[in-house]
C-alpha positions as CSV (number, residue, x, y, z in Angstrom):
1,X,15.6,1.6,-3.6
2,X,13.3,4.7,-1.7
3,X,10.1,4.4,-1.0
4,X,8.5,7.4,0.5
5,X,4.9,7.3,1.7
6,X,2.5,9.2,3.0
7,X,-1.0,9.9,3.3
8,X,-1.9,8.3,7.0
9,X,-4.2,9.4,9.4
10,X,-6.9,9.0,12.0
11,X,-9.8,8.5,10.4
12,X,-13.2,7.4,11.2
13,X,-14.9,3.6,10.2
14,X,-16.0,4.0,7.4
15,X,-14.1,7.1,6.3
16,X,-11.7,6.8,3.4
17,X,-8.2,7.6,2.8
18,X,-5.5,7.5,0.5
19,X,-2.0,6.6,0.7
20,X,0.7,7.6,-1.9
21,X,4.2,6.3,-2.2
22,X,7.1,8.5,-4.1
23,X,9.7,6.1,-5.9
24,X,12.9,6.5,-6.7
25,X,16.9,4.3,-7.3
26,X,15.2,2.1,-9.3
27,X,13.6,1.5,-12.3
28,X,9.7,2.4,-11.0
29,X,8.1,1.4,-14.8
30,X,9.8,-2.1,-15.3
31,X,9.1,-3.3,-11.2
32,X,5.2,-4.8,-9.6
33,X,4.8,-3.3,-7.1
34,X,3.0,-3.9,-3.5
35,X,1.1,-2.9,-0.1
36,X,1.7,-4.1,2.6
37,X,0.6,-3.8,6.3
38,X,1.6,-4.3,9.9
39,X,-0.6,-4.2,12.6
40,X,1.1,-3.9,16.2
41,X,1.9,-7.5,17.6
42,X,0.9,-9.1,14.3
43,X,3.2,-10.0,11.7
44,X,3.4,-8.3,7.6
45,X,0.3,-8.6,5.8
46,X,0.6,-8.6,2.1
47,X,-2.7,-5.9,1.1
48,X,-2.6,-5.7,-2.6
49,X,0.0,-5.6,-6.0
50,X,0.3,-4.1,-8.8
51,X,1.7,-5.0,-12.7
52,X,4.3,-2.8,-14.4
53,X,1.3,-1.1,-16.4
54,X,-1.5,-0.7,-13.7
55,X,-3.6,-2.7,-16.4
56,X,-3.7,-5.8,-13.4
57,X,-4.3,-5.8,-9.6
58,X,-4.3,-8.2,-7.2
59,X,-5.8,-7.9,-3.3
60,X,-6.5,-9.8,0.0
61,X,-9.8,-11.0,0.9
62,X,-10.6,-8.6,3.1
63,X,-9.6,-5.4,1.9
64,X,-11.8,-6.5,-1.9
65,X,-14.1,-4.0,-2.8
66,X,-12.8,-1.4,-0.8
67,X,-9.3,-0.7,-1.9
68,X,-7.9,0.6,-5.1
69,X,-4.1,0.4,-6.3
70,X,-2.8,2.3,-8.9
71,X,0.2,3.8,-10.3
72,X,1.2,7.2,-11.9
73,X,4.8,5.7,-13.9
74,X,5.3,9.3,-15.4
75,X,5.8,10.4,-11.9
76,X,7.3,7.4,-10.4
77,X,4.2,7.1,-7.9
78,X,1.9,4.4,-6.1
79,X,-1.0,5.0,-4.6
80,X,-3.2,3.3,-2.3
81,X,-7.5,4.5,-2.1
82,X,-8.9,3.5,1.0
83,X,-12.7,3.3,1.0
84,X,-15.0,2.0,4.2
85,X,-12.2,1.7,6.1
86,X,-12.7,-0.5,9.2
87,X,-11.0,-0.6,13.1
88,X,-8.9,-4.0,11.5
89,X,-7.6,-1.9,8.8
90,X,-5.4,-0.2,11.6
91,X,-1.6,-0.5,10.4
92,X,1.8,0.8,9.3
93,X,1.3,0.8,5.8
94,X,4.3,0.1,3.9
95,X,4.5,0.1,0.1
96,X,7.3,-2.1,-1.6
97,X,9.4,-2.9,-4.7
98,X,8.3,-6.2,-6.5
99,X,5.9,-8.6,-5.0
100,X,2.9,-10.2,-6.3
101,X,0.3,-12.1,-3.8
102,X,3.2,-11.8,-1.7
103,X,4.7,-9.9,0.8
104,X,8.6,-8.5,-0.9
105,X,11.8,-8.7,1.5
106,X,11.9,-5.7,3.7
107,X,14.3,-4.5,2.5
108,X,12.5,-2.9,-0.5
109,X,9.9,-1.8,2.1
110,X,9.5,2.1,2.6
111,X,9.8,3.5,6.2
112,X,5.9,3.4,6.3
113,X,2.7,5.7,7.2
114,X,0.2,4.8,9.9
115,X,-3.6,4.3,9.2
116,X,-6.0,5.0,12.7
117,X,-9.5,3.9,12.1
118,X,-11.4,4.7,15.2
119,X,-14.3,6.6,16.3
């Protein structure tokens, strides 16, 4: 399993962003797939997952309303749109093979891309 992302940045609140992940070793079409998040000194956040046909999503609380997953299957790719983004949303993002309301193993975690929010 790779996971590439990338798209992180400094960004203001309520500035967007978003976050893509390049997939590849597996089988990207048949697998959910996940964000997930890790601020410093906090443990993994599960953020939002994703079904094998992008028809169904899933996300915490507190990222509702703001944040989009999708997938691209043609191109093996998973994206993340980050809308209204707030200080808390500061994190390694990390997206991940499998999972569904639910934080995967890390070991099907990519090496991760960090999201700034501050003015």
């Amino acid at each position: 399993v790779q996971l590439e992302e990338s798209g992180g940045a400094v960004v203001q609140p309520g500035g967007s962003l978003r976050l893509s992940c390049a997939a590849s070793g597996f089988s990207f079409s048949t697998n959910l797939m996940t964000w997930v998040r890790q601020a410093p000194g906090k443990g993994p956040e599960w953020v939002s997952s994703i079904d094998f046909s992008g028809r169904a999503t899933v996300y915490t609380d507190s990222v509702k309303g703001r944040f989009t997953i999708s997938r691209d299957n043609a191109e093996k790719k998973l994206y993340l749109q980050m809308s209204d983004l707030k200080p808390e949303d500061s994190a390694m993002y990390y997206c991940a093979k499998g999972g569904w309301g639910t934080a995967p193993t890390r070991v099907n975690w990519g090496q991760g891309t960090q999201v700034t929010v501050s003015s």
